[in-house]
N, C-alpha and C positions, 0 to 999 in steps of 0.2 A: 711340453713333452714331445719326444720324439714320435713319430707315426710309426706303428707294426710294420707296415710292408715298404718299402724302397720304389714299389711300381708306382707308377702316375696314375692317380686318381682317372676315375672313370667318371665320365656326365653322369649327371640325374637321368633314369630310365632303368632302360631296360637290365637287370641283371647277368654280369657278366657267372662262371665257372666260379672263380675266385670270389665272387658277393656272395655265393652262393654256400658256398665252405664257411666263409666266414662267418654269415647269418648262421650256420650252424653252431661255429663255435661259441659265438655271443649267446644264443639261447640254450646251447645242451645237450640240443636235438636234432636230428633232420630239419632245415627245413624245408615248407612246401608249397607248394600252389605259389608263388613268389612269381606278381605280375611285372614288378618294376621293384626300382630304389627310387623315392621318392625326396629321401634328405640323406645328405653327405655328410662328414666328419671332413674338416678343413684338409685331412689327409687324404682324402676318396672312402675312405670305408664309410658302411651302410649306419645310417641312425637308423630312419623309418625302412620297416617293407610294407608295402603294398601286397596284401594277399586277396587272391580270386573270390567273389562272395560265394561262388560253392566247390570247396573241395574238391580232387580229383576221387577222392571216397565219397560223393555225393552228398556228402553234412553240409548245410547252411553253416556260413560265415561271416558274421556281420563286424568283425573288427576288422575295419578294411588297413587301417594304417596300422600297423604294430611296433611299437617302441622297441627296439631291439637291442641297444647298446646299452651295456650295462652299467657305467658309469651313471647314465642320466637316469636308468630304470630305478639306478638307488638309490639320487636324490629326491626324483619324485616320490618314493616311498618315504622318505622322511617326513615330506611335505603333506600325504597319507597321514602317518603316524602323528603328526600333531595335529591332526582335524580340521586342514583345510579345506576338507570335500564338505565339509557339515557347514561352514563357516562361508562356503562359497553358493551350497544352495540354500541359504537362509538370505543371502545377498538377493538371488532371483526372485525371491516374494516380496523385497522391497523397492527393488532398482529397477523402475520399467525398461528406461534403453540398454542397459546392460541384459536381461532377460529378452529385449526383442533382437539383440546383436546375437544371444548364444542361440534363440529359437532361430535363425538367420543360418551359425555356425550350422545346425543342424541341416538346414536345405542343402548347405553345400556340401557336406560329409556324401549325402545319399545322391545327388549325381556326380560326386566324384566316384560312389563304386560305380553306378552304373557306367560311367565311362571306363572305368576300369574290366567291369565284367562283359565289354563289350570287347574291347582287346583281348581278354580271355578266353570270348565265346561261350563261356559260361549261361548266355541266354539270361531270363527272369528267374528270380528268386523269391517265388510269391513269401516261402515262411519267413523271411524277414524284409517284406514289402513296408518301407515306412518306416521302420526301426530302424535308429544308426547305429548309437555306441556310446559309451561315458555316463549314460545319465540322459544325454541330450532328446526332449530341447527344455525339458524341466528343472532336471536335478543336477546332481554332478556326484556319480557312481565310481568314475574310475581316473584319478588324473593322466594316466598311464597313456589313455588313450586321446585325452582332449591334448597331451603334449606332443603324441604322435600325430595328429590330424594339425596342427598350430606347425607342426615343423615340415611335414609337409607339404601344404598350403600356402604356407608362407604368411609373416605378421598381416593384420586386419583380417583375418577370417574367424578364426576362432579368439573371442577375447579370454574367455577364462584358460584357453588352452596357453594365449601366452603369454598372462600373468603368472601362469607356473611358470613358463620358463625364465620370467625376470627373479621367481622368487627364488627359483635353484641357481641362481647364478654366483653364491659361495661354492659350488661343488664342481658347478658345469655352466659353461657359456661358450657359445657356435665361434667365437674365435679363436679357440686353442684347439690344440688335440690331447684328447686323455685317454687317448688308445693303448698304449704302451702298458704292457702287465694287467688289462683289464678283462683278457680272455686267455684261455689256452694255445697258443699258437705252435706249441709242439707235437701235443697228441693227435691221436688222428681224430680224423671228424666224425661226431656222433654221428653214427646210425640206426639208433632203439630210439621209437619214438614212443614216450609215455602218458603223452600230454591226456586231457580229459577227453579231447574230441574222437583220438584212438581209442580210447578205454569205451566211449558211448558208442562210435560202430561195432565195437563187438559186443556187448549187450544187444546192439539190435538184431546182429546176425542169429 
């Protein structure tokens, strides 16, 4: 499939204007605190973002890597929906080295934010001190996010994160691009954000 944009992909890093838009349009939303682009689509657009572990509205944020493309968000959902998150932490109470690789996975999620929230400036984040994301380093809560940390990262870090990604690979695999038709690229770019983390700042205000 063809790539959305015509421009020349951008390196992995920092977010350009246009990553920025785009990220919007893949999720719906604004989006925000957006430290880097951490995985590309063979056409330059953003798979993962990297978000600050604390908000520029002061919420803790501990899903450092965010699955954003929608393509791969629907496959892992499939992969959801027929019970591989039950079937993967039932795996962890049998499979020592695969349990000591995902307890492993987990060290490296939490000094990849802190290098992240160091670039940030964001400082320490005592409320989510030690906690990463998915489940990790016991269970497996969200494959959403063990696929955004495996992509990444890069293969050998996260094993369960990228045995999803071999398992979604009827739908999606990192050598094609399935950009095309998979987001809005006409309208203009969300700016009402509705997500839960806005909805809980104004409860607390």
């Amino acid at each position: 499939m063809k790539p959305v944009s015509s421009s020349p992909p951008e390196a992995p890093g920092l977010p350009s204007a246009q990553d920025l838009q785009t990220l919007s349009r893949q999720l719906n939303r604004p989006v925000r605190d957006v430290v880097e682009i951490p995985a590309r689509c063979i056409c330059g657009n953003p798979l993962v973002a990297a978000t600050a572990p604390r908000l520029s509205n002061s919420i803790p944020f501990p899903t450092t890597f965010y699955l954003t493309h929608p393509v791969i968000t629907a496959a892992v959902s499939r992969l959801e929906a027929a019970g591989v998150m039950n079937e993967m932490s039932e795996r962890l109470l049998t499979d020592a080295p695969l349990a000591e690789a995902y307890r492993g996975a987990h060290v490296a999620y939490l000094a990849a934010r802190k290098q992240i929230g160091d670039r940030a400036g964001t400082g320490d984040v005592p409320e989510i001190e030690g906690i990463s994301a998915g489940g990790m380093p016991t269970r497996v809560k969200c494959l959403h996010v063990l696929v955004g940390h495996a992509l990444a990262a890069g293969p050998g870090v996260n094993p369960l994160g990228d045995e999803a990604i071999e398992r979604i690979s009827p739908w999606w695999t990192q050598g094609s691009c399935y950009c095309a038709g998979a987001w809005d690229v006409e309208g203009a770019v969300p700016t009402k954000d509705l997500s839960r983390h806005v909805r809980h700042l104004g409860t607390q205000g």
